[in-house]
Structures are given as C-alpha cells and as structure tokens.
C-alpha positions as CSV (number, residue, x, y, z in Angstrom):
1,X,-39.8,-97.2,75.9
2,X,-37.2,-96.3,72.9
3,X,-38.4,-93.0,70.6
4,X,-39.3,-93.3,67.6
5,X,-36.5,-91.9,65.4
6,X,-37.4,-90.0,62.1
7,X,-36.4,-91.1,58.8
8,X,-33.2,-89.3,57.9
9,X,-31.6,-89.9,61.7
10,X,-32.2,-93.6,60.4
11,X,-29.9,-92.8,57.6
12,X,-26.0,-92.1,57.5
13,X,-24.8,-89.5,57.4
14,X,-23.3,-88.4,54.1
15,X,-26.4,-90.1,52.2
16,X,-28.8,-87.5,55.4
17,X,-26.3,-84.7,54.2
18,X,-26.9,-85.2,50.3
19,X,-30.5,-85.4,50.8
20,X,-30.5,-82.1,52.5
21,X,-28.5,-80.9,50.0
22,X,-31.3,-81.5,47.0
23,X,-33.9,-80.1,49.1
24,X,-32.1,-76.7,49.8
25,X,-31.5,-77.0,46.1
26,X,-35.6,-77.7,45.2
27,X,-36.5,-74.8,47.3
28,X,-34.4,-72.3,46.0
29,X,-34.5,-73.3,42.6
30,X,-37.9,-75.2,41.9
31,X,-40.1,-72.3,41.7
32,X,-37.7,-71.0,38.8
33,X,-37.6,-73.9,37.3
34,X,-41.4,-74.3,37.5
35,X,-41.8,-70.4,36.1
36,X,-39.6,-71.2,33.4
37,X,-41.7,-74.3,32.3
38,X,-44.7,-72.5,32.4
39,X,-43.5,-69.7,30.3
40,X,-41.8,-72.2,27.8
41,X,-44.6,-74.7,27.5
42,X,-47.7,-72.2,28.7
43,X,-49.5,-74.4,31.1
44,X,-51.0,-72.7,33.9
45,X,-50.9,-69.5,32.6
46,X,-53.5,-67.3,33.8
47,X,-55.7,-66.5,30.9
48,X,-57.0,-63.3,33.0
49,X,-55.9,-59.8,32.1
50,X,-55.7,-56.0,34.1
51,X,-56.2,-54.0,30.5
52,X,-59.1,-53.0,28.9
53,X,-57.1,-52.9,25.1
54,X,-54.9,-54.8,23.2
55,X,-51.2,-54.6,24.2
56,X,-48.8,-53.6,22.0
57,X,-45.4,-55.6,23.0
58,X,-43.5,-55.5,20.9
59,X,-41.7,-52.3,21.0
60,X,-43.1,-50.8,18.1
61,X,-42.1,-46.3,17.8
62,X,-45.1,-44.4,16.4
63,X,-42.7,-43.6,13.7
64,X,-43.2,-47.0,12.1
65,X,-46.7,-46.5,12.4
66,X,-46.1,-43.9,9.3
67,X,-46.5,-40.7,12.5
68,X,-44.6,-37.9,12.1
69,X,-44.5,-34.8,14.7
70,X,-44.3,-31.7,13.8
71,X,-41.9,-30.9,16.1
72,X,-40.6,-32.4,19.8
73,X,-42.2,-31.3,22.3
74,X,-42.0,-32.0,26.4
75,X,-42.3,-35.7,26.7
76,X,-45.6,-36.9,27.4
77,X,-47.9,-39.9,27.7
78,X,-50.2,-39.4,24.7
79,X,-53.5,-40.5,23.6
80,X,-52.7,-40.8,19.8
81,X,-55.6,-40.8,17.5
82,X,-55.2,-42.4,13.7
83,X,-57.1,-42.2,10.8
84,X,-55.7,-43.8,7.7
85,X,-58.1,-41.1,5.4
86,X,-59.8,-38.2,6.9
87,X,-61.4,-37.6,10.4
88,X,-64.7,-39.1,9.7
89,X,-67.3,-39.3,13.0
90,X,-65.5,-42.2,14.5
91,X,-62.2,-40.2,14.3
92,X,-64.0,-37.0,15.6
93,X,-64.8,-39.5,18.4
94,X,-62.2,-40.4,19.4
95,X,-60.7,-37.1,19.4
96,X,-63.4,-36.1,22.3
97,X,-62.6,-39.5,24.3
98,X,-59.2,-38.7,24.0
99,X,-59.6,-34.8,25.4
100,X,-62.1,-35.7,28.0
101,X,-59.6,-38.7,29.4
102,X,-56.3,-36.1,29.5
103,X,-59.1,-34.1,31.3
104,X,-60.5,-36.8,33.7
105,X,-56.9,-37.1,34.7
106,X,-57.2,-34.7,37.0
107,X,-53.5,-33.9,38.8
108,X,-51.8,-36.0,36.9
109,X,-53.2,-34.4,33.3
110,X,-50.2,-32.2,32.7
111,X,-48.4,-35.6,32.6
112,X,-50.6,-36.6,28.9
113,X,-51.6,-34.9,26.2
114,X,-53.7,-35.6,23.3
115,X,-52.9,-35.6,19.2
116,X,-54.5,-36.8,16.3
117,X,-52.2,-38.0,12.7
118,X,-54.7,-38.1,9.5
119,X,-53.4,-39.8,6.2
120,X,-55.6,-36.9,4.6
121,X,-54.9,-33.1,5.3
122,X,-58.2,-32.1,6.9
123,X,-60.0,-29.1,4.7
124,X,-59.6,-25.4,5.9
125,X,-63.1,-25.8,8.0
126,X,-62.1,-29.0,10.0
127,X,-58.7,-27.0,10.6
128,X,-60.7,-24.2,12.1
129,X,-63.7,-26.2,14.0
130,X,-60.1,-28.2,15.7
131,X,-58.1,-25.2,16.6
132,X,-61.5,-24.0,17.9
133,X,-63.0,-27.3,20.2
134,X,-59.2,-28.8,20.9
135,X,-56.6,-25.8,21.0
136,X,-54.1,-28.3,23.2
137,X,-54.4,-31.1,20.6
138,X,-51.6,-32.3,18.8
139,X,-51.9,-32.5,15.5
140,X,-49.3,-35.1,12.7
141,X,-48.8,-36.3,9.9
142,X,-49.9,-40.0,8.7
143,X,-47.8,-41.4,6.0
144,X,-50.0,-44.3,5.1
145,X,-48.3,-46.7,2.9
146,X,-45.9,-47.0,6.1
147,X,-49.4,-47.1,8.3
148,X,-50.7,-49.9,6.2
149,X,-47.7,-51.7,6.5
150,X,-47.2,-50.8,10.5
151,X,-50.6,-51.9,11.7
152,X,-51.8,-55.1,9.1
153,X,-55.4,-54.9,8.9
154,X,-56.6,-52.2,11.0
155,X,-59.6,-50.0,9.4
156,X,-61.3,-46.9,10.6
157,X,-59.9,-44.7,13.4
158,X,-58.0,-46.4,16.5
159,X,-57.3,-44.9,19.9
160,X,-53.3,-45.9,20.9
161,X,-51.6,-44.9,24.0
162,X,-47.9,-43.8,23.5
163,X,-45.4,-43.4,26.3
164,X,-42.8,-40.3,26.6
165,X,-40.0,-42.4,24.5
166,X,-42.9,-43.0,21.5
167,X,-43.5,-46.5,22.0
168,X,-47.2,-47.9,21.2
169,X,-48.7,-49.2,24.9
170,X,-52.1,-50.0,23.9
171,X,-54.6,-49.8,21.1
172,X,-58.1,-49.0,21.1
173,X,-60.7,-49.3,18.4
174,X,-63.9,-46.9,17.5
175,X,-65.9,-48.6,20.4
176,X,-63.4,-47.9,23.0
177,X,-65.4,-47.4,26.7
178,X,-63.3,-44.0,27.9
179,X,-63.2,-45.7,31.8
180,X,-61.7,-48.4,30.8
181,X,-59.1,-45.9,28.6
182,X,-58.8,-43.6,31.6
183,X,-58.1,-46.3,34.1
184,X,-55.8,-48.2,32.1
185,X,-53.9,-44.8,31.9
186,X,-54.1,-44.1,35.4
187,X,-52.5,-47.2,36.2
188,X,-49.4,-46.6,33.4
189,X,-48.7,-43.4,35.2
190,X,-49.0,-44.6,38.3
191,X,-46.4,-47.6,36.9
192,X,-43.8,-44.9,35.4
193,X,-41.2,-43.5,35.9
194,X,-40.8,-41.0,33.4
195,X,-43.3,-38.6,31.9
C-alpha cells in the first residue's frame, strides 16, 4: 500500500522552501506585529488594572505641580500630600494615612518618607500641633497659580506618590483606602531600583 504523503512533500521544492520561509517569518514576527496593532488600534486590550489610584504617566516633576523643597534631602519614595489653601480635615487626613503607610512599611519604611506642601502658610498653632504629632514629616511650599495650572481641576487635598527622582507615580483623593495606598507602594518598591 503507498503512504500517504503530506502536503508540502507534494510540493517542489523551492515553492516547500518559501513556504517555510513565511512561517519562520509569522512565528517570529506575528506576535509583534499583533502587539503593535493592539496598542495602535486598542482592541483587546485588557481593561483590568493592578493600582488602586490614578497613574500619572506622563512624567510630570512635583516641581510643576507649583512644590518646592526646602532643601534636598536623601532620595526617597514619598507620600506627598497637597492642599491648594490650608490643611483643612481632609488634608489633616491625609497627613495620618500618609504617616501610618510610611509606618506600615515595616523594613522597607526607611526607603519612604512622608511631606505635606500647603498654598497657605499654616498659623503658629498648626506649626506646633505638626512638629508635635509628625516630627519626620516633610513640610513645602505650594505655589498655586503653578498648582492650578499643574493639576486642571483637582479640589481639596490629594494624596500623590513621588519617586526618588520627583516624578508624580500615582494620585489619590480625600477618600483614599490606606491598603490599597500601602500595597500599591509595596509593589513600587518592590519594582525599583533606586530609593
């Protein structure tokens, strides 16, 4: 009984060699091709994310957020806290989700640090009752004409993450829940390489 043959020994060749040829070239390159496509056109592009904020990418410096240090320390992963006016109850807040995350970092706290930048100098008694309850907090200066202009449409106190070189990570609002903060954090540190 003759075998069956398959269909490229049917075939000559230079036509079996060209189609292996285009196959070699579909493996290695399809999937590329595909990604690119996807990112291009965004079709199947998973609408799932691993962050409980909103991500900031697109390189944005604290400085253009109107942020200025008062001086430069060690660089550190931060848990930046803003207030366009004063440090109302949300700010104050914030400042204590900020704290207790750095804390709640456990080993790896020495790696983050906490500040707060107010558009409004706080009075002599806020300056006191801080320096009392948050003697490691960082405290700036908001320029807020170059706030408003920085972050469009953003009221009330916001909770950002800022990475060693000053970039803005992620941004949190008033209602932030501090385990997603803390494991969103967790996971950036656990990512980097510096800090």
């Amino acid at each position: 009984m003759p075998s069956l043959a398959t269909p490229t020994e049917c075939l000559p060749p230079r036509r079996r060699g060209r189609l292996q040829l285009l196959a070699l070239f579909a493996v290695a390159f399809g999937p590329m091709l595909l990604a690119g496509a996807m990112y291009h056109w965004r079709f199947w592009v998973p609408e799932g994310r691993t962050y409980h904020g909103t991500l900031i990418g697109t390189g944005q410096h604290r400085a253009e957020l109107g942020v200025v240090p008062a001086g430069d320390g060690e660089p550190r992963w931060e848990l930046l806290v803003t207030a366009p006016a004063e440090c109302a109850a949300d700010c104050r807040q914030l400042v204590y989700l900020a704290r207790q995350i750095n804390i709640g970092l456990g080993r790896e706290a020495d790696r983050g640090a906490h500040a707060l930048a107010v558009g409004q100098p706080p009075s002599a008694a806020e300056t006191e009752r801080l320096e009392r309850e948050y003697p490691r907090l960082g405290r700036y200066r908001l320029e807020r004409a170059t706030y408003e202009r920085g972050a469009p449409g953003l009221s009330g106190a916001q909770l950002w993450i800022v990475d060693p070189l000053g970039n803005l990570v992620l941004r949190y609002d008033a209602g932030a829940d501090g385990k997603g903060v803390l494991e969103d954090l967790r996971l950036l540190l656990k990512l980097s390489k510096i800090g």
